[in-house]
C-alpha positions in Angstrom: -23.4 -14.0 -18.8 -22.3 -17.5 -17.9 -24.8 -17.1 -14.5 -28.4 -17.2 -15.2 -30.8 -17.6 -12.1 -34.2 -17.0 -12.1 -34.8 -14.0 -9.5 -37.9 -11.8 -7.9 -35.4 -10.2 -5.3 -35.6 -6.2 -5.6 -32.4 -4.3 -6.7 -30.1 -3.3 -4.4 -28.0 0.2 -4.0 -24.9 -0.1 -5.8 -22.5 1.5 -3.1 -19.3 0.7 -3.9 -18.8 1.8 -7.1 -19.7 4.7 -5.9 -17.8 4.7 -2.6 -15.0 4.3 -4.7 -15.3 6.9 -7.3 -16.0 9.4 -4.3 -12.8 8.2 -2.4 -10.9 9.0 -5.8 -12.0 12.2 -6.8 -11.8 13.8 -3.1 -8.2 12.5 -3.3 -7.1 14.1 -6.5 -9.1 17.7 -5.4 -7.0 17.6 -2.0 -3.9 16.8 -3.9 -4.6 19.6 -6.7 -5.0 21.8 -3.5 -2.1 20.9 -2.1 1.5 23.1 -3.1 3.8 21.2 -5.3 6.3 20.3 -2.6 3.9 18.8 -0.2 1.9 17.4 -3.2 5.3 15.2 -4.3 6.2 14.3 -0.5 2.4 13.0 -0.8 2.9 10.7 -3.5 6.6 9.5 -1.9 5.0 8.7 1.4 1.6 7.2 0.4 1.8 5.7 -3.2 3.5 2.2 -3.9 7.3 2.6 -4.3 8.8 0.0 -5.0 12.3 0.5 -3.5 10.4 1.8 0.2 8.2 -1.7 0.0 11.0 -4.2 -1.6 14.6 -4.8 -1.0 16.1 -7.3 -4.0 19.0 -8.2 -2.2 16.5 -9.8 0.5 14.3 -12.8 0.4 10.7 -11.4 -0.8 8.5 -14.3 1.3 10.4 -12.6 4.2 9.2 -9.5 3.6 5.3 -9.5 2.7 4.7 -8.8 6.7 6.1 -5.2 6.2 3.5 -2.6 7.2 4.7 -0.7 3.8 2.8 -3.0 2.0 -0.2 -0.8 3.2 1.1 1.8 0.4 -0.3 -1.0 -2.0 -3.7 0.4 -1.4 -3.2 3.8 -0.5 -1.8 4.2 -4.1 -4.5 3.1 -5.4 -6.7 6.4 -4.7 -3.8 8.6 -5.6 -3.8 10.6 -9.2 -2.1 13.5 -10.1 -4.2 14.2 -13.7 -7.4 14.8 -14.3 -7.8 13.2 -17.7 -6.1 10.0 -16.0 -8.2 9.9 -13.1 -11.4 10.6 -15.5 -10.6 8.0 -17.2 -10.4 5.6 -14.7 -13.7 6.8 -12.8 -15.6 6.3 -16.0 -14.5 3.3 -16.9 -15.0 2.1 -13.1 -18.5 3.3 -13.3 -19.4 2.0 -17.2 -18.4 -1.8 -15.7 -18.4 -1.4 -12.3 -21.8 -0.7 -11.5 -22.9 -4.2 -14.0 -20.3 -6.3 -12.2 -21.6 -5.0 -9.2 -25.0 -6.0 -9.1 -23.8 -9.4 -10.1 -21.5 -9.8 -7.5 -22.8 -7.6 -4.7 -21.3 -4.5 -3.4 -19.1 -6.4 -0.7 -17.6 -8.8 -3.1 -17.5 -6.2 -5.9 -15.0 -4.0 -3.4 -12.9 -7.0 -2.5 -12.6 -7.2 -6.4 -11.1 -3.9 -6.4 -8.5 -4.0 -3.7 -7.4 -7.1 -3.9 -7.2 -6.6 -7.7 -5.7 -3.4 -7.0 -3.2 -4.9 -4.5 -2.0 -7.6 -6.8 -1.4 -5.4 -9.6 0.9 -3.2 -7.7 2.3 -6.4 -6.0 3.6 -7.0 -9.3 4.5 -3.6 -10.6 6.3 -3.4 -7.0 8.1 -6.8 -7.7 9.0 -5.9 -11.5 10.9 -3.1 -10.1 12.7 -3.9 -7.2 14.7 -0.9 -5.9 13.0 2.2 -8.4 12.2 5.2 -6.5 9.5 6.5 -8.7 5.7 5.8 -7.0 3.0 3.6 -8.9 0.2 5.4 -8.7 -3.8 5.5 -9.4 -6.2 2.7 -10.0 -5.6 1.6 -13.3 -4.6 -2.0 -11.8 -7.9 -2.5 -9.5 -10.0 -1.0 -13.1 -8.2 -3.9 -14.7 -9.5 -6.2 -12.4 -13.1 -4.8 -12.9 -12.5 -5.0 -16.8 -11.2 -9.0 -16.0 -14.5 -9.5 -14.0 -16.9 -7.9 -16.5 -15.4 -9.8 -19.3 -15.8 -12.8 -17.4 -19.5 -12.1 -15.9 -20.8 -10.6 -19.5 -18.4 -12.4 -22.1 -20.8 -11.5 -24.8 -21.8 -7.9 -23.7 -22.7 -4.8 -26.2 -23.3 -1.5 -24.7 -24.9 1.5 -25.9 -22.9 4.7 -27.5 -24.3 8.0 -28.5 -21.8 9.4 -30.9 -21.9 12.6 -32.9 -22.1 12.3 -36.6 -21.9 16.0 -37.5 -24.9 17.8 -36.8 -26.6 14.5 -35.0 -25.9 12.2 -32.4 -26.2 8.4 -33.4 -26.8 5.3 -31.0 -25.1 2.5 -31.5 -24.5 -0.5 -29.4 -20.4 -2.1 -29.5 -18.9 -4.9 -28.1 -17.6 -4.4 -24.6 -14.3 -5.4 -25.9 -14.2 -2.3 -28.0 -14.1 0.0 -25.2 -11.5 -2.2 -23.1 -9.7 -1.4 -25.9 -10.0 2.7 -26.2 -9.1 1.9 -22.1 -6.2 0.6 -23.0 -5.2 3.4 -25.0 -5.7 5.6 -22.4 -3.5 3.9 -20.2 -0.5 4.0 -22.6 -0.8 8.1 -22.9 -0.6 8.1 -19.0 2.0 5.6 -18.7 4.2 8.2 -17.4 2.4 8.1 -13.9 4.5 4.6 -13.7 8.6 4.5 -13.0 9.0 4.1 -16.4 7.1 4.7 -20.0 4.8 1.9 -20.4 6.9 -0.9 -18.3 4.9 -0.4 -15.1 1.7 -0.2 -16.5 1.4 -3.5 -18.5 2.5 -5.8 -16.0 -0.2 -4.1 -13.3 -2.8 -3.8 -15.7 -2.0 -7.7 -17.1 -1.9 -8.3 -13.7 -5.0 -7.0 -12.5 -7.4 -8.5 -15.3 -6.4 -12.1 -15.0 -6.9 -11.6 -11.4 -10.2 -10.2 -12.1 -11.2 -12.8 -14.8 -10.1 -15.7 -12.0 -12.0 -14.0 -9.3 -14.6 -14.1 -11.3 -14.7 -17.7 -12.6 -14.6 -18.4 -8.9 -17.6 -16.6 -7.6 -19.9 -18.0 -9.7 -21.3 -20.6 -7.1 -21.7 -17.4 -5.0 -22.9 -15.4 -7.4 -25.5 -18.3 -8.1 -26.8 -18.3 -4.2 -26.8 -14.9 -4.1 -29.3 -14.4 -7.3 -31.6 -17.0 -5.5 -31.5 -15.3 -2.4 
């Protein structure tokens, strides 16, 4: 951790990881609830389409004060498969709740949705004009994955696999898991405009703003720890 202060301060309840995880998961039950029709109008009217937020015959400056651009957050909590939104929540809670109690709870949810918002910014920007919806949280996860790699550059964490009959702890690099993350997010690519297009540029997007954000908290992450 490039932070190190010296602290007697009691831990505090990590909230919004939690918050956030709770937020997600009521979403995607209502939506499962929901009939198929009203389900899609759901994910038309509230995720991030890009050709409802941008117009790319327009100048963009011109049009960042467009109320739309509230659909960059609402997506955010919208998921339409459970292994996707799984995926997300536990990755969200294996390096949220660390980055959390670094950062604090307020900072740590400013870290999500304005990660969150930039990544769809982008994927919204990539694909000026396609009517497919960008949805889930994979960009604001990114953005926690940028943060953690930043806070804990040097992180292992602890595994209990099964080896046949057993079950073995081990302890692997942080990077390791990023990277079975990653994978995930190719096979659910498809909750993008396109196969894999979508995705990249939000997730890329998402965890170098996270790794910036960051890098630039660490004076207040510094006061913060000394209380």
């Amino acid at each position: 951790m490039f932070v190190h202060v010296e602290t007697r301060r009691r831990p505090r309840l990590q909230w919004a990881t939690m918050l956030l995880v709770v937020l997600c998961v009521l979403s995607f039950v209502g939506l499962a609830l929901m009939p198929a029709r009203q389900r899609l109008s759901m994910l038309l009217e509230w995720g991030t389409v890009p050709a409802n937020i941008f117009d790319a015959r327009e100048p963009i400056l011109a049009q960042l004060h467009d109320p739309s651009l509230l659909r960059l957050v609402t997506a955010l909590f919208i998921h339409v498969a459970w292994l996707h939104v799984l995926g997300n929540m536990l990755f969200l809670v294996i390096f949220g709740l660390s980055s959390e109690r670094t950062l604090g709870s307020t900072r740590f949810l400013l870290l999500f949705l304005l990660g969150g918002i930039v990544a769809n910014l982008v994927g919204a920007l990539s694909l000026a004009g396609v009517h497919s919806p960008i949805i889930g949280c994979s960009g604001a996860v990114s953005a926690v994955l940028g943060a953690y790699i930043a806070l804990f550059p040097r992180e292992r964490l602890g595994l209990v696999l099964p080896l046949g009959l057993y079950l073995e702890f081990v302890r692997v690099p942080a990077f390791l898991l990023i990277g079975i993350w990653v994978l995930l997010q190719l096979l659910f690519s498809y909750a993008g405009p396109s196969y894999g297009a979508v995705v990249w540029w939000t997730h890329i997007a998402g965890f170098l703003f996270g790794v910036v954000f960051a890098l630039f908290s660490r004076k207040a992450i510094a006061r913060r720890l000394r209380g």
